[in-house]
TORPA-301728 format. One line per 4 residues: number of its first residue (from 1); their letters; for each residue x, y, z negated of N, C-alpha, C. Coordinates in pm, 1 decimal, m for minus. Example, Ala and Ser with C-alpha at 12.3 -4.5 7.8 and 13.67 -1.06 7.14 Angstrom:
2
1> AS> 1319.0,m569.0,m780.0,1230.0,m450.0,m780.0,1320.0,m330.0,m780.0  1285.0,m225.0,m708.0,1367.0,m106.0,m714.0,1290.0,3.0,m787.0
REM end
This chain:
215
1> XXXX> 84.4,m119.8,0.0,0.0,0.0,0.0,87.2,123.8,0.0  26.7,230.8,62.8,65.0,387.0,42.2,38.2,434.0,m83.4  m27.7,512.7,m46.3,m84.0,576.6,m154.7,m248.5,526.8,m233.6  m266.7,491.9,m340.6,m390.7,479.2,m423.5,m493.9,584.0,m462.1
5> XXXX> m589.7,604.0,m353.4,m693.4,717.2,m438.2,m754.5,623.7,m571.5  m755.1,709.0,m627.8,m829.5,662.3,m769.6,m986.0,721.1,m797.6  m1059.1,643.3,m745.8,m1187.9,674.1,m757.5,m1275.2,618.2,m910.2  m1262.3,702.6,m992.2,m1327.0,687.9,m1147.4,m1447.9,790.4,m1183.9
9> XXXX> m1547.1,708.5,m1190.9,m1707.5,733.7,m1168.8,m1696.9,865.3,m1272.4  m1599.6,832.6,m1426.9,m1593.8,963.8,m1530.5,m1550.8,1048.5,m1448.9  m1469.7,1084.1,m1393.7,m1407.6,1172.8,m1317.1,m1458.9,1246.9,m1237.8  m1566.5,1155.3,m1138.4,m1648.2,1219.2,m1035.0,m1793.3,1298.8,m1118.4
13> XXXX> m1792.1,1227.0,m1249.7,m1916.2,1272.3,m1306.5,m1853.3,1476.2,m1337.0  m1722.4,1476.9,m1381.7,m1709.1,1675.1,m1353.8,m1618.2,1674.5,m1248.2  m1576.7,1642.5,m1138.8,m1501.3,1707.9,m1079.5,m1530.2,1595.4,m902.3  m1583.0,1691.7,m787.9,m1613.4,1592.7,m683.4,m1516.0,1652.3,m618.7
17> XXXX> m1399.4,1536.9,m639.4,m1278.1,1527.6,m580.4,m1192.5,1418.3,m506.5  m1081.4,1410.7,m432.1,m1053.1,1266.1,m430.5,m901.3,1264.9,m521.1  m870.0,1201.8,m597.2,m766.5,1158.6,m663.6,m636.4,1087.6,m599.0  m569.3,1151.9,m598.1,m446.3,1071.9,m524.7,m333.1,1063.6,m597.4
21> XXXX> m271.6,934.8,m616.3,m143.0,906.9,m649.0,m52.3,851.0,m602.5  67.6,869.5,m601.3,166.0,797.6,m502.8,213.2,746.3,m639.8  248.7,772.0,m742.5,301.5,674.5,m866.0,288.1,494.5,m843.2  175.0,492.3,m761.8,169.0,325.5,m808.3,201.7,288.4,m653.4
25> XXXX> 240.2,345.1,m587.8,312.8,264.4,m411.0,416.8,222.8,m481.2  432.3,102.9,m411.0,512.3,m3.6,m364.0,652.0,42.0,m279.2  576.9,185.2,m232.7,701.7,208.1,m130.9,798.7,309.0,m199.5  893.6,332.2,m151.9,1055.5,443.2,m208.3,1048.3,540.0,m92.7
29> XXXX> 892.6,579.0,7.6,1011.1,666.7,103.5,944.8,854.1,17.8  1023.9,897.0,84.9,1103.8,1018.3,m0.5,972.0,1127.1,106.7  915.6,1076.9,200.9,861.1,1160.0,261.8,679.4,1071.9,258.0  619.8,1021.5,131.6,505.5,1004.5,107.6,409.2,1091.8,166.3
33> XXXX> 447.7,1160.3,35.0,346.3,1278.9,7.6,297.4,1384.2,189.0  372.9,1383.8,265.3,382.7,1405.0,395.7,345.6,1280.8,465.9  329.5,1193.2,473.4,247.3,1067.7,542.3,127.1,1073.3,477.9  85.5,1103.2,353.4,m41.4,1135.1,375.3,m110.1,1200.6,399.1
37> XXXX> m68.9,1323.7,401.1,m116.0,1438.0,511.5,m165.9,1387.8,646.8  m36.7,1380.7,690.0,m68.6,1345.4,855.6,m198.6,1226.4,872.4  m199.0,1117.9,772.6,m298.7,1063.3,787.5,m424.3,1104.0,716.0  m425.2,1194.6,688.6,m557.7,1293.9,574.5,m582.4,1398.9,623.0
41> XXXX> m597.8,1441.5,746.9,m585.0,1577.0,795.0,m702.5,1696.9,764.6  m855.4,1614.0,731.9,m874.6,1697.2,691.1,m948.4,1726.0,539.3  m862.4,1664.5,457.2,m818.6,1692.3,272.7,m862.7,1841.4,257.4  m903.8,1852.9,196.7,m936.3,1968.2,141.7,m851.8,1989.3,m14.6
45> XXXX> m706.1,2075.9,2.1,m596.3,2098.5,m75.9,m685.9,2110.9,m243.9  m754.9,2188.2,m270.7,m839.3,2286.7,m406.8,m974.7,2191.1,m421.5  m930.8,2086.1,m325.4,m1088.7,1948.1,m433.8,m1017.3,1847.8,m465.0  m851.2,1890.5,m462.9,m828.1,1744.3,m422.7,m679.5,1767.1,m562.8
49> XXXX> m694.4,1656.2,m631.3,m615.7,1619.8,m729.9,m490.5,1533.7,m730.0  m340.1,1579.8,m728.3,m236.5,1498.4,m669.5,m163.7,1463.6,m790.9  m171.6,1357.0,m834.9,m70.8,1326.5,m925.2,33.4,1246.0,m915.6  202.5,1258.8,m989.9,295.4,1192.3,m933.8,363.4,1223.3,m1088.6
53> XXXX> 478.6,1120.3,m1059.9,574.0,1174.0,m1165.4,736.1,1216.0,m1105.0  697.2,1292.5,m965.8,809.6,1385.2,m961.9,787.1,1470.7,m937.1  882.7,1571.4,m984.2,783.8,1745.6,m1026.3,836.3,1781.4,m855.4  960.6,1747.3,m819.5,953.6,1797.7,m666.0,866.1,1761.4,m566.8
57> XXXX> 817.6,1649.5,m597.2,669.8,1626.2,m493.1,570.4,1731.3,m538.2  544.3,1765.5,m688.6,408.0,1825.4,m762.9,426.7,1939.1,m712.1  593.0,1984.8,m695.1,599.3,2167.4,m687.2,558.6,2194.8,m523.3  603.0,2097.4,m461.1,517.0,2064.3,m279.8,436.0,2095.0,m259.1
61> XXXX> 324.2,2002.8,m375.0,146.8,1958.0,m377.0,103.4,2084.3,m379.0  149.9,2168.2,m499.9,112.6,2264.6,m573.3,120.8,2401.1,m435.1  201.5,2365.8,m417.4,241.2,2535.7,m314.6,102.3,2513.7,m181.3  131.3,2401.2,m130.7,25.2,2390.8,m42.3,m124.3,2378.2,m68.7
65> XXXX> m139.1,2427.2,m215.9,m295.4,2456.3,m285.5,m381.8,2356.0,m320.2  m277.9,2197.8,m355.8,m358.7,2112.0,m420.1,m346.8,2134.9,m579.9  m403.6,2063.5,m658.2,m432.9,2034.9,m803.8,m338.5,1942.5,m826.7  m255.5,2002.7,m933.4,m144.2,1910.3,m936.6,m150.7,1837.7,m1081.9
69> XXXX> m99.4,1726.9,m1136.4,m43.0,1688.1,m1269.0,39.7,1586.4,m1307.7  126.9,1565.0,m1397.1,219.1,1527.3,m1370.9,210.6,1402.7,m1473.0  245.2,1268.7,m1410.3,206.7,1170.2,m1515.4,372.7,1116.2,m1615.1  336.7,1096.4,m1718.5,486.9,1114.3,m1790.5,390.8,1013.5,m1939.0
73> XXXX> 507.7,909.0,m1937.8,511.6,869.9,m2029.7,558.2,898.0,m2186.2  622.9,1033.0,m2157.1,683.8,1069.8,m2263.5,604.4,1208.2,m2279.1  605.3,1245.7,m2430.9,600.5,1381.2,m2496.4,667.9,1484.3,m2432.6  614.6,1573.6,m2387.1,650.5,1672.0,m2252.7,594.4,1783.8,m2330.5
77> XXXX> 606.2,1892.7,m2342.7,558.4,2064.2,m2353.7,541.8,2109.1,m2259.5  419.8,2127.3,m2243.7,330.8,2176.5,m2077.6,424.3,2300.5,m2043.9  409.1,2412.9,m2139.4,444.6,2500.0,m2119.4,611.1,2559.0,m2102.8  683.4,2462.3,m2084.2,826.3,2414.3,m2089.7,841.6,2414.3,m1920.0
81> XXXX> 775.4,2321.6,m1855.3,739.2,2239.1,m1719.3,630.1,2353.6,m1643.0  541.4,2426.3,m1658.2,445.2,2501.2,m1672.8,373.9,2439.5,m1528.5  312.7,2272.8,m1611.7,202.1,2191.1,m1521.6,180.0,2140.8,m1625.7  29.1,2053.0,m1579.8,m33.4,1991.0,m1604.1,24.1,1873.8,m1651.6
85> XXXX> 2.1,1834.9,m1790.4,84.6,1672.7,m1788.0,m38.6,1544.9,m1853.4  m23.6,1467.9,m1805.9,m129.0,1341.5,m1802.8,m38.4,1214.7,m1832.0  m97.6,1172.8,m1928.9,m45.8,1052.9,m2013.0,m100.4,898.8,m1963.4  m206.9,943.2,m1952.3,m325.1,838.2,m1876.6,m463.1,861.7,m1801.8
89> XXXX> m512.4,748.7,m1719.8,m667.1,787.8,m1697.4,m744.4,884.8,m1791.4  m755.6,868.3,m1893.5,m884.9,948.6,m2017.8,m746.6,1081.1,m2005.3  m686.6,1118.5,m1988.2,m607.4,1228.4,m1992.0,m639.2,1305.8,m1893.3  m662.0,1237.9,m1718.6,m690.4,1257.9,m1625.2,m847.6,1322.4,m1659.1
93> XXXX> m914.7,1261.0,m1675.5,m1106.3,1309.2,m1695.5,m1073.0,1416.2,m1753.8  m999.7,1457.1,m1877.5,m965.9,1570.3,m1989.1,m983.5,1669.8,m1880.0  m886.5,1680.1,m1748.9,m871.6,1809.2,m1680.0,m1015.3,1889.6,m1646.2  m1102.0,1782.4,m1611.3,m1224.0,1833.1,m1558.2,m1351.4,1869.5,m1644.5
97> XXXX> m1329.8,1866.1,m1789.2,m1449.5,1915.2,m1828.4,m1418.2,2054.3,m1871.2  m1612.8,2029.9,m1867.8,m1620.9,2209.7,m1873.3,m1512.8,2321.8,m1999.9  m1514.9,2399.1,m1963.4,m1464.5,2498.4,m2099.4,m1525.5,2615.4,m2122.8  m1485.7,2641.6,m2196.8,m1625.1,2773.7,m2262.8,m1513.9,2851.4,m2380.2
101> XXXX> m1531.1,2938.9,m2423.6,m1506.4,3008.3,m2544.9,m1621.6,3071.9,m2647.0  m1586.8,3119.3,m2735.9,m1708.9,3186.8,m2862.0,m1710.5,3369.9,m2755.5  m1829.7,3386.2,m2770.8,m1883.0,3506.6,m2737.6,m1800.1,3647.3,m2809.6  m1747.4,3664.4,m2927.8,m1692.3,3741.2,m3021.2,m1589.2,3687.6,m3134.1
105> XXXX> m1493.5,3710.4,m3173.4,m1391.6,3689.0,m3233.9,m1338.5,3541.8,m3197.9  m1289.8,3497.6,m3057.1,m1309.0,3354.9,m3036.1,m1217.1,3307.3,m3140.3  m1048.6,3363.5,m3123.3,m943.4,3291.9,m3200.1,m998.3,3277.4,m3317.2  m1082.1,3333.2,m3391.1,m1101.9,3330.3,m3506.9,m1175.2,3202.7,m3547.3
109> XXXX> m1310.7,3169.3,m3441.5,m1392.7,3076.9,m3491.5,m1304.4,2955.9,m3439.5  m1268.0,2964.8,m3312.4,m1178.8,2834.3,m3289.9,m1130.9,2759.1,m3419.9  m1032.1,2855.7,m3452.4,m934.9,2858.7,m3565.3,m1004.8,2751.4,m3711.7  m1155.9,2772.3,m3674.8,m1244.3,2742.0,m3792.8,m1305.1,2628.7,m3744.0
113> XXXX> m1315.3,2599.1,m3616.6,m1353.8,2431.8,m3557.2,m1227.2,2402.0,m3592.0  m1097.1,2386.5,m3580.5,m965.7,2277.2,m3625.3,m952.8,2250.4,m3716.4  m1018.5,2361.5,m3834.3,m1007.0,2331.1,m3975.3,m1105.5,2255.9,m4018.4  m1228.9,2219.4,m3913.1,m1348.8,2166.5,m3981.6,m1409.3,2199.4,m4043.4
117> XXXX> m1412.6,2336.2,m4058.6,m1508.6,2417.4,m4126.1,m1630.8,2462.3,m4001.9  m1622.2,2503.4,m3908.2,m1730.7,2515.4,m3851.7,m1774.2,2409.6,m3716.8  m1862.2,2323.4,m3727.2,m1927.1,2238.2,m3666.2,m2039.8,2298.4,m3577.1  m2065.5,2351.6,m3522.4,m2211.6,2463.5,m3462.3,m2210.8,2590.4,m3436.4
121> XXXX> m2275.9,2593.2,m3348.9,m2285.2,2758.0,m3294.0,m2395.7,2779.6,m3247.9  m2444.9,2892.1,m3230.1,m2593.8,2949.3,m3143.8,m2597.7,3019.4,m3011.2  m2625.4,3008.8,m2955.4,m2646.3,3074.9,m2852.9,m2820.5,3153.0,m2754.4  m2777.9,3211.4,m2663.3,m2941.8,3275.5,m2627.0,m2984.6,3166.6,m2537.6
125> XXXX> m3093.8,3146.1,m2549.2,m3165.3,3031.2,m2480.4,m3178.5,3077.0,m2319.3  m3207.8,3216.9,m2280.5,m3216.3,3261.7,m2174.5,m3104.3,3329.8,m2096.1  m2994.9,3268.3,m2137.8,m2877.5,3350.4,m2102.7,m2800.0,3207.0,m2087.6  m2733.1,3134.3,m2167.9,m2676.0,3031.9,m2192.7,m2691.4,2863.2,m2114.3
129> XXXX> m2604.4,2802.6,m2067.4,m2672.6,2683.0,m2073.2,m2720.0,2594.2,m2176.7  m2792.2,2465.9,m2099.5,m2825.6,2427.3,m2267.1,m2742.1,2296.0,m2246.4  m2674.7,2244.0,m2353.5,m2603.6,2161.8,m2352.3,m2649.8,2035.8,m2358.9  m2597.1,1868.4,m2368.2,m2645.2,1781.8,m2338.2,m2601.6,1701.6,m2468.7
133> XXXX> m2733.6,1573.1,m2508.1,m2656.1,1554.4,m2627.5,m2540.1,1438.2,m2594.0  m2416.4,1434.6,m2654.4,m2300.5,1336.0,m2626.7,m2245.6,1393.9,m2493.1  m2262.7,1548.8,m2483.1,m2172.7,1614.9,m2383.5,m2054.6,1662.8,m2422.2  m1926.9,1669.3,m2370.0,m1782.3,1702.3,m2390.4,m1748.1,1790.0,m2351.7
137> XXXX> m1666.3,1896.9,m2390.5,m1647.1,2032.7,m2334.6,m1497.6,2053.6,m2418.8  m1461.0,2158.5,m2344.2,m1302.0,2207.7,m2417.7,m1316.2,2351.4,m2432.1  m1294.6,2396.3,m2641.0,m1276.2,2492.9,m2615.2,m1135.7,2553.1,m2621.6  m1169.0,2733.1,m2530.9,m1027.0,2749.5,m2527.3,m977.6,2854.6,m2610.1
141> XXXX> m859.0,2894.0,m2655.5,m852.7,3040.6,m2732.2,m837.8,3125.4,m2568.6  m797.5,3253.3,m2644.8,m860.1,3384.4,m2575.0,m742.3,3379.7,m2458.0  m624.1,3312.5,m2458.9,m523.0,3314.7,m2340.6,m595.6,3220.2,m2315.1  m673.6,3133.5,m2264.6,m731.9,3022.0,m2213.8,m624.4,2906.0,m2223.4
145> XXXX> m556.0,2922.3,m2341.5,m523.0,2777.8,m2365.5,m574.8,2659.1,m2414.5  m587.0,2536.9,m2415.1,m704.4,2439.8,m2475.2,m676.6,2431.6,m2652.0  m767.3,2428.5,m2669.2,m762.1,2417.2,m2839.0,m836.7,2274.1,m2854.7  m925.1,2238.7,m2829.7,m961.2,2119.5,m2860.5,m1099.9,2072.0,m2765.8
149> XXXX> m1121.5,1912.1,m2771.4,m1220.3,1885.1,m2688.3,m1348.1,1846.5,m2787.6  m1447.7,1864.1,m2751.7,m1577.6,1882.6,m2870.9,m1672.5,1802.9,m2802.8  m1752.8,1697.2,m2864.5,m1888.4,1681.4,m2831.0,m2010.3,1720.6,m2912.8  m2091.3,1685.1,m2785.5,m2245.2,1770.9,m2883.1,m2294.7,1642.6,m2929.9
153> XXXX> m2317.2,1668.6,m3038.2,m2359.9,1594.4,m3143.6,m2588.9,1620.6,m3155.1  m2593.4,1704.1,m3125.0,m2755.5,1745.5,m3153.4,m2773.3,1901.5,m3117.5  m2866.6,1919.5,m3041.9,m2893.1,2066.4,m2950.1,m3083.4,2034.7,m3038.9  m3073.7,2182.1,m3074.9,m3181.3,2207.8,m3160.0,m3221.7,2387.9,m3072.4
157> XXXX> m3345.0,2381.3,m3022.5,m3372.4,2484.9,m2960.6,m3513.5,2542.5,m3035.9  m3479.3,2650.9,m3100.6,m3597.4,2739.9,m3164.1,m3604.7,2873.2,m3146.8  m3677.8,2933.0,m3187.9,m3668.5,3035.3,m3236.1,m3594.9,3082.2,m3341.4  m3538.4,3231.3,m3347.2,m3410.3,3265.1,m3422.1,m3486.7,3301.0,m3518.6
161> XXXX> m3558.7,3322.4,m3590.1,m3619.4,3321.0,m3699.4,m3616.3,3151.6,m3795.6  m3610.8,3117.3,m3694.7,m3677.5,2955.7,m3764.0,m3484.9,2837.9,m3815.4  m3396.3,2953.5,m3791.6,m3243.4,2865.4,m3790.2,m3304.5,2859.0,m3930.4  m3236.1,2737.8,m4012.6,m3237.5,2723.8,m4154.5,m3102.5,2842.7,m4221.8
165> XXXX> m3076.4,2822.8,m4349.6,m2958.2,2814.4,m4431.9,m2899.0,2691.3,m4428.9  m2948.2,2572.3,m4395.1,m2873.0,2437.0,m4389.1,m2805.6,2449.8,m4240.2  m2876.2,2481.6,m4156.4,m2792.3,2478.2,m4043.8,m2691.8,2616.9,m4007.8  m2750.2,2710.6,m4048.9,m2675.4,2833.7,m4050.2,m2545.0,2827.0,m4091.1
169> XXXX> m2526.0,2755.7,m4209.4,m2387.4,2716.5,m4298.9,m2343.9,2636.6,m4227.2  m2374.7,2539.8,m4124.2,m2236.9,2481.0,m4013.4,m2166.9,2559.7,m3976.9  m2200.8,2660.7,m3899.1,m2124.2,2751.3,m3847.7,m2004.3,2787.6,m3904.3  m2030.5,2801.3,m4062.0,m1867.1,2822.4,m4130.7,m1840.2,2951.7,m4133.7
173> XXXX> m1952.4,3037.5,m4096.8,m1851.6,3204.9,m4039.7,m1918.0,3292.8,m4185.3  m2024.3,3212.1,m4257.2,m2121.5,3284.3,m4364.9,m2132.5,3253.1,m4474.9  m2145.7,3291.7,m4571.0,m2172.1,3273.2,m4712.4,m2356.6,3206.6,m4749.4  m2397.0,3248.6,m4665.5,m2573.9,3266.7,m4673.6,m2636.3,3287.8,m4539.5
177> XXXX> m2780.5,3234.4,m4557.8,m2836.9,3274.2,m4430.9,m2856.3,3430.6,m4387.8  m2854.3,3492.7,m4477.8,m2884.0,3637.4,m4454.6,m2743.7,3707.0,m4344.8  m2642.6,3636.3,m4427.9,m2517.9,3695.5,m4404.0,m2555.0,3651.9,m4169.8  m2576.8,3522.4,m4190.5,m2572.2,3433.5,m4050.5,m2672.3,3538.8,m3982.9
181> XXXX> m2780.6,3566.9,m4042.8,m2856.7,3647.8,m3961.5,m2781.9,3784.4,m3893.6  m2750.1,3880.7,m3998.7,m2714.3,4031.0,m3968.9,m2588.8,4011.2,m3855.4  m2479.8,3891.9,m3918.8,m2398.4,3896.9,m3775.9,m2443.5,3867.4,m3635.2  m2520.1,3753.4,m3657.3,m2566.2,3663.3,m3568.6,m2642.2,3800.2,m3443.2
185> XXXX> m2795.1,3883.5,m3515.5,m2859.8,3934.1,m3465.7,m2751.4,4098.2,m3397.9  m2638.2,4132.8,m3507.8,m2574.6,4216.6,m3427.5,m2517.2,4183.0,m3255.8  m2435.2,4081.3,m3288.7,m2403.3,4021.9,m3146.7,m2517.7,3998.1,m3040.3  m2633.8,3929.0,m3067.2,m2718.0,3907.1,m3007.8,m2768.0,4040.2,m2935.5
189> XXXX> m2784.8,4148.8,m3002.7,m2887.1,4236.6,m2959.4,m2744.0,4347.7,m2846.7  m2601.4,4310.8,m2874.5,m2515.2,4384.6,m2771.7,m2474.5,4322.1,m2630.9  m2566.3,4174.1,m2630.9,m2567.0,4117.6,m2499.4,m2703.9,4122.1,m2455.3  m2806.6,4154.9,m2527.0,m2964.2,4128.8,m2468.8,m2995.3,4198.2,m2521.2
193> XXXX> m3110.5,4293.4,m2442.0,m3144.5,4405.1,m2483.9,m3305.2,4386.3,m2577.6  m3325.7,4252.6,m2516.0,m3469.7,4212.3,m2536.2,m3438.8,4123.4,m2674.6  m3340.0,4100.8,m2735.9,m3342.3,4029.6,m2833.7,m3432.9,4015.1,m2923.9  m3510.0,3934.8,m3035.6,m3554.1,4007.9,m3154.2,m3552.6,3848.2,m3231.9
197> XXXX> m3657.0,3882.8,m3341.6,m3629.8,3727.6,m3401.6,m3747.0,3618.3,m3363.0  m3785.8,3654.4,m3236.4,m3891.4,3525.8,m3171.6,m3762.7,3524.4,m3081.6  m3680.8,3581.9,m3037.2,m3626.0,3513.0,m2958.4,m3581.1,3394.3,m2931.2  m3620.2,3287.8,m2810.3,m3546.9,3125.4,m2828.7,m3340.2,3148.8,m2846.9
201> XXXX> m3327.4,3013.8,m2926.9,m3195.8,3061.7,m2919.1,m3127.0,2882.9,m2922.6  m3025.5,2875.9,m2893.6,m2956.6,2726.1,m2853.8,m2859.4,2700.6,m3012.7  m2927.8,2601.0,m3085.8,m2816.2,2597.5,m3167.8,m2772.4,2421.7,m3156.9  m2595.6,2410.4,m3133.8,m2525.7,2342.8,m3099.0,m2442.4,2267.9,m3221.0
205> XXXX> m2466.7,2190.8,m3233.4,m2380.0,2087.6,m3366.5,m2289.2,2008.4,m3306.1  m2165.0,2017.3,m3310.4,m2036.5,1929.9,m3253.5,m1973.0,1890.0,m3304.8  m1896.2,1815.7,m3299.7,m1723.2,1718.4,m3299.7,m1620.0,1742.3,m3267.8  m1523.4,1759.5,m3334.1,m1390.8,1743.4,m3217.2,m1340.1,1581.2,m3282.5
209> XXXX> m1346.5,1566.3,m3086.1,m1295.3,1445.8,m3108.9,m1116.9,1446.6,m3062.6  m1092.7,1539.2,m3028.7,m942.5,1562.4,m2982.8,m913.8,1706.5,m3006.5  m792.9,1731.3,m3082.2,m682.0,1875.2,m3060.7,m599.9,1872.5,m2943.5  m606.9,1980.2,m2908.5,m459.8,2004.9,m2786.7,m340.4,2100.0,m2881.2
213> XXX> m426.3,2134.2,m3014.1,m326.5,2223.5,m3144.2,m395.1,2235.3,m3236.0  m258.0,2181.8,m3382.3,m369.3,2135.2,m3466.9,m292.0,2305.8,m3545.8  m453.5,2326.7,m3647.0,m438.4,2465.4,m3730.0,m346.6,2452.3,m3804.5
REM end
């Protein structure tokens, strides 16, 4: 064999791409990554995911506007290499889910999901998506670096009047429900003008099931 697309149903479920690796050929020639071109002509560079473990093929991939990452068995510092590095398949899926950040003080609340102090967040029902339950997402701090990967655990959609003090206190950011309200409704009412407390609002209970940096 040439080259192995890796077609993995997780994969295609966020990212409709084709996966290519030359890591697992059989063959040594030095001009792969260029034979599959010529036989791929029309690849689309920015759907298409190239992984290898030589950075002079990746820095190739990369210039000609594919998605690059670099598979390495060893402990690597992304930001050392400044690519993508992939350990395995489930490392591979990692690239493609969604990411999101907190609306206002992100580093801060991040900072407070690693510590396990805050499990949940709210959001506007008419503004926001609504999330899925046992959906995976990565959030990022404010340089969009990954901080950790989270699932939803339970999506509870009410009215903002109706959040408890039991659920309010996931969040981690409050002493009391009162406190959850006055912040909560400040932010709210400087993105929506229509805010009030019938407003529907998304509240999100999560996991991290993985750090990319621990607090």
């Amino acid at each position: 064999s040439t080259l192995r697309v890796l077609k993995n149903k997780k994969i295609y479920k966020y990212f409709k791409a084709t996966i290519i690796s030359s890591m697992y050929s059989t063959l040594k020639e030095a001009n792969l990554f260029e034979a599959f071109l010529e036989l791929n002509p029309s690849v689309i560079p920015n759907e298409t995911l190239y992984i290898d473990d030589r950075l002079d093929i990746l820095q190739k991939a990369n210039s000609l506007g594919f998605n690059t990452a670099l598979m390495c068995r060893n402990k690597l510092e992304n930001s050392k290499l400044n690519v993508e590095i992939v350990h395995n398949m489930n490392d591979v899926v990692d690239l493609f889910l969604p990411t999101w950040k907190f609306g206002i003080d992100n580093d801060k609340l991040v900072n407070l999901v690693l510590s396990g102090k805050k499990t949940a967040t709210t959001s506007l029902f008419d503004i926001d998506d609504i999330p899925c339950s046992s959906e995976k997402s990565i959030i990022l701090f404010s340089d969009d670096s990954k901080a950790c990967i989270v699932e939803t655990e339970k999506v509870v959609i009410t009215e903002f009047k109706n959040i408890t003090q039991d659920l309010a206190l996931l969040e981690g950011e409050n002493d009391n429900l009162e406190e959850w309200r006055e912040t909560h409704r400040s932010y709210f009412s400087s993105v929506s003008d229509s805010f009030n407390d019938n407003t529907k609002v998304i509240f999100e209970i999560f996991k991290v099931i993985k750090k990319f940096k621990e607090n």
